[in-house]
C-alpha positions in Angstrom: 117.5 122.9 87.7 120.1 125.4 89.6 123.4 125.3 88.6 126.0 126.3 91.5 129.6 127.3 89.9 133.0 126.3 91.4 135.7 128.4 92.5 138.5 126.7 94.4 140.9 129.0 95.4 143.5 126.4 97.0 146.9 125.0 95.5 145.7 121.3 95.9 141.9 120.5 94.4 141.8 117.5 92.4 140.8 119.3 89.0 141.7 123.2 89.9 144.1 123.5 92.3 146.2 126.3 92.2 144.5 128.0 89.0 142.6 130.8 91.1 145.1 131.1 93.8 145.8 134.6 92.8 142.7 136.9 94.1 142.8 138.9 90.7 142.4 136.1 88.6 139.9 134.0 91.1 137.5 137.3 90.8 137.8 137.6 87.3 136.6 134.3 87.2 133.9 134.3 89.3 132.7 136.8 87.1 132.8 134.4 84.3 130.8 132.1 86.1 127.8 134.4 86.6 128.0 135.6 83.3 127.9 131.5 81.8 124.4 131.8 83.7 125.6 129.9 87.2 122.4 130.7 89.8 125.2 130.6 92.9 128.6 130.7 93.0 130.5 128.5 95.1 133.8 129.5 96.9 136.2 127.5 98.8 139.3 127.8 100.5 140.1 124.0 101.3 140.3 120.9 99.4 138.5 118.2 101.1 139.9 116.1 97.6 140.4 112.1 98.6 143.9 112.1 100.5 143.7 115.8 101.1 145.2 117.5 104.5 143.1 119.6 106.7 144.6 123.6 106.5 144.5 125.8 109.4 141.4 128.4 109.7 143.8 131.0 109.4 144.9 129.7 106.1 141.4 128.9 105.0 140.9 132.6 105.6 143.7 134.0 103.8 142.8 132.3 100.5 138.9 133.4 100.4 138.5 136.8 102.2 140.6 138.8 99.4 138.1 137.3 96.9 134.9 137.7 99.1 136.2 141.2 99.7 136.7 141.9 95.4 133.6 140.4 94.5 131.5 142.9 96.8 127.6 143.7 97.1 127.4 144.1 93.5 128.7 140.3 92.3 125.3 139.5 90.4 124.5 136.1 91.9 124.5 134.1 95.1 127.6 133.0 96.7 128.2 130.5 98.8 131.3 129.4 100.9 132.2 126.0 101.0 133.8 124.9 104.5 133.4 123.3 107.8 134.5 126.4 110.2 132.7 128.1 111.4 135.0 131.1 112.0 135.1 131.0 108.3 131.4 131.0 107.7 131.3 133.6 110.2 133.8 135.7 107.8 131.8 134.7 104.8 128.1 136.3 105.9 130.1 139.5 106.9 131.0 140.0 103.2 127.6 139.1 101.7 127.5 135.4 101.6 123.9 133.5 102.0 124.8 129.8 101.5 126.9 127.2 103.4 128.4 124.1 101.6 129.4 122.4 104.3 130.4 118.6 103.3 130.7 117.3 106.8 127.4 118.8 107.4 127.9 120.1 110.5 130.0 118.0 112.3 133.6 118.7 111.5 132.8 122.2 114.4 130.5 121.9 116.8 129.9 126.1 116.7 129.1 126.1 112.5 125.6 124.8 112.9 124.9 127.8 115.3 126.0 130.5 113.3 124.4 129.0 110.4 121.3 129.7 112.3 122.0 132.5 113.5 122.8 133.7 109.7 119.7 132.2 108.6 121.8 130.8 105.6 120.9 127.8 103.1 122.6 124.7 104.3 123.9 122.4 102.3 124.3 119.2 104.3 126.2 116.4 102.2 127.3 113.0 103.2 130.7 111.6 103.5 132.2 108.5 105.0 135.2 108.9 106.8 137.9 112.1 107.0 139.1 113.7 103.6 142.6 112.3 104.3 141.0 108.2 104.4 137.9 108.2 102.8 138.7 106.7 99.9 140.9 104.3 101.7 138.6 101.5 101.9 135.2 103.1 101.8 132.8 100.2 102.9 128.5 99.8 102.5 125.9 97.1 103.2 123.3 99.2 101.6 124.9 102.6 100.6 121.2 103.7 99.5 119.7 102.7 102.8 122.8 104.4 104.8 123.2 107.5 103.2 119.2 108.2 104.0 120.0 107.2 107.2 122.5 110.0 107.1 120.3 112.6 106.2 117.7 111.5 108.4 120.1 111.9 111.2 121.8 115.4 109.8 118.7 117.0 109.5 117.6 116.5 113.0 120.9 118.0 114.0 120.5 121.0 111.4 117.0 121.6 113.1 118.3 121.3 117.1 120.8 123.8 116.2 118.1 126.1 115.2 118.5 125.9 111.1 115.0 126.3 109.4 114.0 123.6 107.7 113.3 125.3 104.7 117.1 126.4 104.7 118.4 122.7 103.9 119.8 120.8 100.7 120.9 117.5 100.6 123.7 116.4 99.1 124.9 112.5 99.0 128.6 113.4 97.9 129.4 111.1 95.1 133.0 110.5 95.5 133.3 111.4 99.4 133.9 107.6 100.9 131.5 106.2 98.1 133.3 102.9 95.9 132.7 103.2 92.7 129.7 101.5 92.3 128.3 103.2 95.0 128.4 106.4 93.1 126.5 105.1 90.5 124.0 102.9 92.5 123.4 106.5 94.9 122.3 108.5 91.7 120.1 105.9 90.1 118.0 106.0 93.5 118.1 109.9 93.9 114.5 109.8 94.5 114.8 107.4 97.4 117.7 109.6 99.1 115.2 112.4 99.4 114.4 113.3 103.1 110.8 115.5 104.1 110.8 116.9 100.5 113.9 118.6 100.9 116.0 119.5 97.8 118.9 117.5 96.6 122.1 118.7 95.3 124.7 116.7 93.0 128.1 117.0 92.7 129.7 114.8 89.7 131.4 117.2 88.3 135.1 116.1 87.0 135.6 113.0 89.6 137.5 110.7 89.3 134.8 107.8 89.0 133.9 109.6 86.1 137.1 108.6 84.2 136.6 104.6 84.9 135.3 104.9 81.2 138.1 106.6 78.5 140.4 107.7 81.3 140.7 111.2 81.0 142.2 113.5 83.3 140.3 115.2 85.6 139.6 118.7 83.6 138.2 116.6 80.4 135.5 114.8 82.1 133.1 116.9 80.6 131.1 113.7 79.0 130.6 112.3 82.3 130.3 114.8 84.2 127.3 116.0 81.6 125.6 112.6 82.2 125.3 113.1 85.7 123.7 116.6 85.5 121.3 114.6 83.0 120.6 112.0 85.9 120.1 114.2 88.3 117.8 116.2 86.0 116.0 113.3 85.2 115.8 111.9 89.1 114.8 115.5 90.0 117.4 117.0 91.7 117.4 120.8 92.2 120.5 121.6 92.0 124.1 120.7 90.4 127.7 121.7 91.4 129.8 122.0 88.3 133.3 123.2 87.0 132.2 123.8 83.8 129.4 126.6 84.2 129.1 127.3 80.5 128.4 123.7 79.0 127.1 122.9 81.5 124.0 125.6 81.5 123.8 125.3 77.3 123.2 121.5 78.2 120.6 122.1 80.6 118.9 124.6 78.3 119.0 122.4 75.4 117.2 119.9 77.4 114.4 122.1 78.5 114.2 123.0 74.7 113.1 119.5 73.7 110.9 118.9 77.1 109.0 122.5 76.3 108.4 125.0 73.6 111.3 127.7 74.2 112.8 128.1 70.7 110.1 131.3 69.7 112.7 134.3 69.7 115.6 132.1 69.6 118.0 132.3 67.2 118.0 129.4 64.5 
């Protein structure tokens, strides 16, 4: 399993807002996140948080050019850019990037699915009911299973009219994004029966607020829950998980593979 590392650099995400608002500091810990053993690194200049306002383009471009600019050819890993512009993707592949995280999967711009194309970027497509601002108003289902495939049925025939290879796709069902509690929890129990043409699936858990319907924590000690997610979506075969904490989160994973596989010779004991 890939892990794909979080950098917000916005004043307003639920967990991280305004921590890497300072170029200097979000570089420094980007770094951090390659060297924790992240596989891509995942940068965004807006919150699309439940409640959250839409920020201009320009705005959106102030916040992640300085760091796309820092980090350079020689950043070790993978970056990707998460957004819905595509003036800001644009930006983004100019300075290196190779992946789009796009959580209205190409519909909040009608351009973005074109230069995506054109980029030939991986495109992570992930499903969300509603706008960032009301989603979680009164987020409603008669089958969320059923209509969240339906989604991705639907996405991905739009990803491939725009000219996006097929073999440049993810899916992503975006726990918390318009999902009810339960709805969360009923989507990653039936992981396998999201999956569209044997494309790969991505989860994002990480540090929601569903997360804390257990012990109430705040958001940046969710690290229990947000561990048993990356277990389920181990487990449910997911490729990919998008996490805050980069670190635990890769020990975790590697601990698991440990007890599936023989991987201690050489290891320290």
């Amino acid at each position: 399993m890939r892990v794909l590392g979080i950098l917000n650099v916005t004043p307003d995400s639920f967990s991280d807002g305004g921590v890497n608002r300072d170029p200097a500091v979000a570089v420094a810990r980007a770094h951090e996140i390659a060297e924790a053993g992240a596989d891509a690194l995942d940068v965004g200049g807006e919150s699309t948080r439940p409640g959250s306002d839409e920020v201009s383009v320009a705005s959106e471009l102030e916040r992640v050019i300085p760091v796309l600019d820092a980090l350079g050819d020689d950043y070790p890993i993978p970056i990707s850019i998460d957004t819905r512009r595509a003036a800001v993707l644009e930006a983004a592949v100019a300075r290196g990037v190779t992946i789009l995280n796009d959580t209205a999967a190409l519909r909040d711009d009608p351009e973005i699915g074109h230069v995506a194309a054109q980029s030939n970027v991986r495109v992570i497509l992930m499903h969300r009911q509603g706008t960032p601002a009301t989603m979680q108003v009164a987020p409603r289902y008669d089958d969320s299973v059923a209509e969240v495939r339906a989604f991705f049925e639907e996405r991905v025939d739009a990803a491939r009219s725009a000219g996006i290879a097929h073999d440049r796709l993810i899916l992503d069902p975006g726990l918390g994004f318009g999902k009810r509690p339960r709805d969360n929890f009923e989507l990653m129990r039936a992981l396998p029966q999201l999956q569209v043409d044997g494309l790969p699936m991505l989860v994002g858990a990480s540090r929601k607020s569903f997360l804390g319907m257990f012990d109430d924590r705040p958001s940046a000690d969710r690290l229990p829950g947000s561990l048993a997610f990356v277990a389920a979506s181990r487990s449910r075969g997911a490729a990919w998980v998008r996490v805050h904490d980069v670190e635990e989160t890769v020990a975790f994973l590697r601990t698991l593979d440990a007890i599936d596989a023989d991987v201690l010779e050489g290891a320290s004991s």
